[in-house]
C-alpha positions, 0 to 999 in steps of 0.5 A, spaced: 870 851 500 867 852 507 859 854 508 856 860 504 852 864 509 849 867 504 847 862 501 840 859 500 843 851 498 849 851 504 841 854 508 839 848 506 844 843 506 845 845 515 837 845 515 836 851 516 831 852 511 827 846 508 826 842 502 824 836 499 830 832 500 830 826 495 838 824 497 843 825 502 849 823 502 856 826 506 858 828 499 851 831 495 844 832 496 838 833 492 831 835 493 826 838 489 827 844 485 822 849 489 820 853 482 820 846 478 820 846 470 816 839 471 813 834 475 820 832 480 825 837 477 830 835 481 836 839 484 843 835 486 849 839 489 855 838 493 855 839 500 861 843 500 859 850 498 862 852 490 860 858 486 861 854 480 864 847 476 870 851 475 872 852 483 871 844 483 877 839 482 876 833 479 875 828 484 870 832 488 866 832 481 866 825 480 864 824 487 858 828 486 857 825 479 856 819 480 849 820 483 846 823 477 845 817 473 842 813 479 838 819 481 836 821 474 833 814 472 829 815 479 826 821 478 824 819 470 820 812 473 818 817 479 814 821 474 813 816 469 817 821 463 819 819 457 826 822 457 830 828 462 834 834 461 840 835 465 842 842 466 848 847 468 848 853 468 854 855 470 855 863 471 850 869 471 851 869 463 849 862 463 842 863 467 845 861 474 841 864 479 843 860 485 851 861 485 852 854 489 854 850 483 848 844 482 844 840 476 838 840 475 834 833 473 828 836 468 823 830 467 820 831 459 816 828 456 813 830 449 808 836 447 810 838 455 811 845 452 818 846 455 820 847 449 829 847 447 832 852 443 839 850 439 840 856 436 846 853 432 851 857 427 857 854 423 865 857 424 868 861 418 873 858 415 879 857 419 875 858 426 875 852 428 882 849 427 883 856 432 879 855 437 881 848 437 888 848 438 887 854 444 883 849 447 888 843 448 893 848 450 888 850 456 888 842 457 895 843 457 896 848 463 
């Protein structure tokens, strides 16, 4: 996908607008977030501009992906946490905001008041068989 010029992040990735950029490389970037959940809550995203996970093939997601346990491990000894959140929200439904696909890197720690909400519920009978056989169909496609 080509540059988005509306587009905050594909702004930044041409430099024209700032950011704290912690890697670039010609395939991602990543800086600090400029609302940060934490201390060193870190955003890494493709250089090419996607709306979302989906719009991406799987050889630009690996290429992409194989930043974040580095990155990761960077910005947990950075900040000294104890642990990290990897986020996607992908889609408006999701809490995506920015529509440039990215992860965000949340360093944790414990009692730093973020909180995480798990509503979890159970399937009715015979759900979960249907969901899952419309599932590998899908893969199947």
């Amino acid at each position: 996908m080509a540059a988005n010029d509306d587009c905050i992040f594909c702004k930044i990735i041409a430099g024209r607008l700032p950011a704290n950029v912690v890697l670039d490389t010609d395939d991602a970037l990543a800086f600090l977030d400029i609302a940060p959940l934490a201390d060193g809550h870190t955003l890494l995203i493709p250089k090419r501009h996607f709306s979302d996970l989906v719009e991406m093939s799987a050889e630009s997601v690996q290429r992409l992906l194989r930043h974040l346990p580095t990155l990761a491990h960077a910005v947990q000894s950075a900040t000294g946490a104890a642990g990290f959140n990897i986020l996607l929200a992908n889609g408006a439904v999701a809490g995506q905001v920015v529509n440039h696909l990215h992860f965000h890197i949340i360093p944790r720690d414990a009692d730093d008041g973020l909180g995480f909400r798990w509503n979890s519920k159970s399937y009715a009978d015979g759900v979960a068989e249907s969901l899952r056989q419309r599932i590998q169909t899908g893969l199947a496609d």
